[in-house]
N, C-alpha and C positions, 0 to 999 in steps of 0.2 A: 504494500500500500504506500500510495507516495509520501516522504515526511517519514514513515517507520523504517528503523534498520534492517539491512536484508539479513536474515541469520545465517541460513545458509546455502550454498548454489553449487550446482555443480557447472567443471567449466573446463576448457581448451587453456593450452600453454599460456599464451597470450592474456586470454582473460581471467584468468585466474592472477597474475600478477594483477592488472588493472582492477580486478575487486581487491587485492589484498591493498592497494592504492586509498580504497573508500572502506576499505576497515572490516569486509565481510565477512562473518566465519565460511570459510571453502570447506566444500568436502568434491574428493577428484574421484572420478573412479574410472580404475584402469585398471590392467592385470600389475603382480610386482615384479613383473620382467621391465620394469620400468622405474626402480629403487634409487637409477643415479638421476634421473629426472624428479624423483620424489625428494628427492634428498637437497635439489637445486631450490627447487620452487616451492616446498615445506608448505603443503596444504592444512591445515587444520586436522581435514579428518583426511581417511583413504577407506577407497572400498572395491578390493580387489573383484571385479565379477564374476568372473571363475569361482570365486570359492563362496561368492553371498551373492545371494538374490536380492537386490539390493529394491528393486521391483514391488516386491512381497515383505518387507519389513514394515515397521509402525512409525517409521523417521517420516519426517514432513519438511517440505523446502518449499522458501518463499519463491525461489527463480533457481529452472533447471536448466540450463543451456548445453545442449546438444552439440557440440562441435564436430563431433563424427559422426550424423546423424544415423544413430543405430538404433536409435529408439524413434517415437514419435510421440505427438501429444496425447493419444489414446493409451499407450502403454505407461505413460508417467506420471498423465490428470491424478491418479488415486495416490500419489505421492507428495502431490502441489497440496499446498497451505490453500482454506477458501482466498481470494484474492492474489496467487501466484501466480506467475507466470512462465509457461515454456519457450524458450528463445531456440532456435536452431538459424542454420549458416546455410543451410541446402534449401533453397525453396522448392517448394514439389510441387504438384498440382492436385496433391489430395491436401494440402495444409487448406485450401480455402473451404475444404470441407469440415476438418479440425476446427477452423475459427466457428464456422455455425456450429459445429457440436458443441463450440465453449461459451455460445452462450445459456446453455443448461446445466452448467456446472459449476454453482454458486462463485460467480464471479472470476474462474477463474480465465487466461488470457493464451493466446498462442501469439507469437514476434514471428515474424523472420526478420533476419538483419541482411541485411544486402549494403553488400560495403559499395564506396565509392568513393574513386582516390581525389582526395583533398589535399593541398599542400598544407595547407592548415594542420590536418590530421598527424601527416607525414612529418610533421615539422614536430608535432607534441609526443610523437612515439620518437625520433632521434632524439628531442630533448631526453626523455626517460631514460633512455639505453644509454647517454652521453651522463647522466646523474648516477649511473647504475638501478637503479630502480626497474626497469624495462631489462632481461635477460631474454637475450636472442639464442636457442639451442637449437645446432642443427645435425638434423638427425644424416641427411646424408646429401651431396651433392652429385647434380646428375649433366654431364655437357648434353647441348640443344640436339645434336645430333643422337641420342641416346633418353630422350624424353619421353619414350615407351618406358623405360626402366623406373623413372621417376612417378610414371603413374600407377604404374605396377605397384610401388612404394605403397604410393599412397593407398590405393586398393588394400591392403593387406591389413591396415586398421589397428595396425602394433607399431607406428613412430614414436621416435623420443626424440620430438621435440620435426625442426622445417624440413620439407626438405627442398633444396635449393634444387635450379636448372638455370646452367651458368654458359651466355653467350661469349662467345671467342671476342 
């Protein structure tokens, strides 16, 4: 709710530093094949999903953000705090079906975030990473000629941390 503090969110490399920015308790959930990344970015909580269902528990989050959208707002709604919100980074074209299903669901909200490059923006994330505050971790770098590999990457849903595709 806007004015209340968010307790706590699940979130992507990136955003999770920027809430830990606005003070929010994190909880990341990943497998722990990913300890030196946990250990970089020190989320509050952790929740390995392999080993918890993390789905099926009694925890409640005011804002659950999808960065790898593996879930959706129907799988998470019963996790959301009444007035939460599900943020994901993939827009689909069943999320505008999600949005009508959430208005039956005591208030709670579906986002997509659709970035768009601002210099403004670009300019406030080097500041961060120039303060240290903003930690860039990259998971693997891929040449343009080899950008199959990179998506491949990304596909597989086990990164620690960007991964780069670097022009000559």
């Amino acid at each position: 709710k806007q004015g209340e503090p968010i307790e706590e969110i699940f979130v992507g490399h990136f955003a999770l530093q920027i809430a830990r920015l606005y003070e929010a308790e994190i909880t990341a959930v990943c497998s722990s094949d990913h300890a030196d990344l946990l250990e970089i970015l020190k989320p509050d909580h952790h929740i390995d999903y392999r080993r918890r269902d993390y789905l099926n528990e009694s925890l409640r989050y005011d804002v659950i953000f999808d960065a790898a959208g593996k879930e959706s707002f129907l799988t998470c709604r019963k996790i959301l705090n009444s007035g939460g919100t599900y943020i994901t980074s993939l827009p689909r074209p069943k999320l505008l079906i999600h949005k009508l299903i959430s208005l039956f669901t005591a208030g709670k909200r579906v986002k997509t975030l659709l970035q768009r490059p601002r210099s403004a923006d670009l300019e406030l994330l080097a500041h961060l990473v120039d303060e240290g505050k903003l930690q860039v971790v990259i998971d693997s770098v891929h040449m343009l000629e080899n950008v199959a590999d990179a998506h491949r990457r990304a596909e597989e849903y086990s990164t620690g941390g960007k991964i780069i595709v670097q022009v000559r």
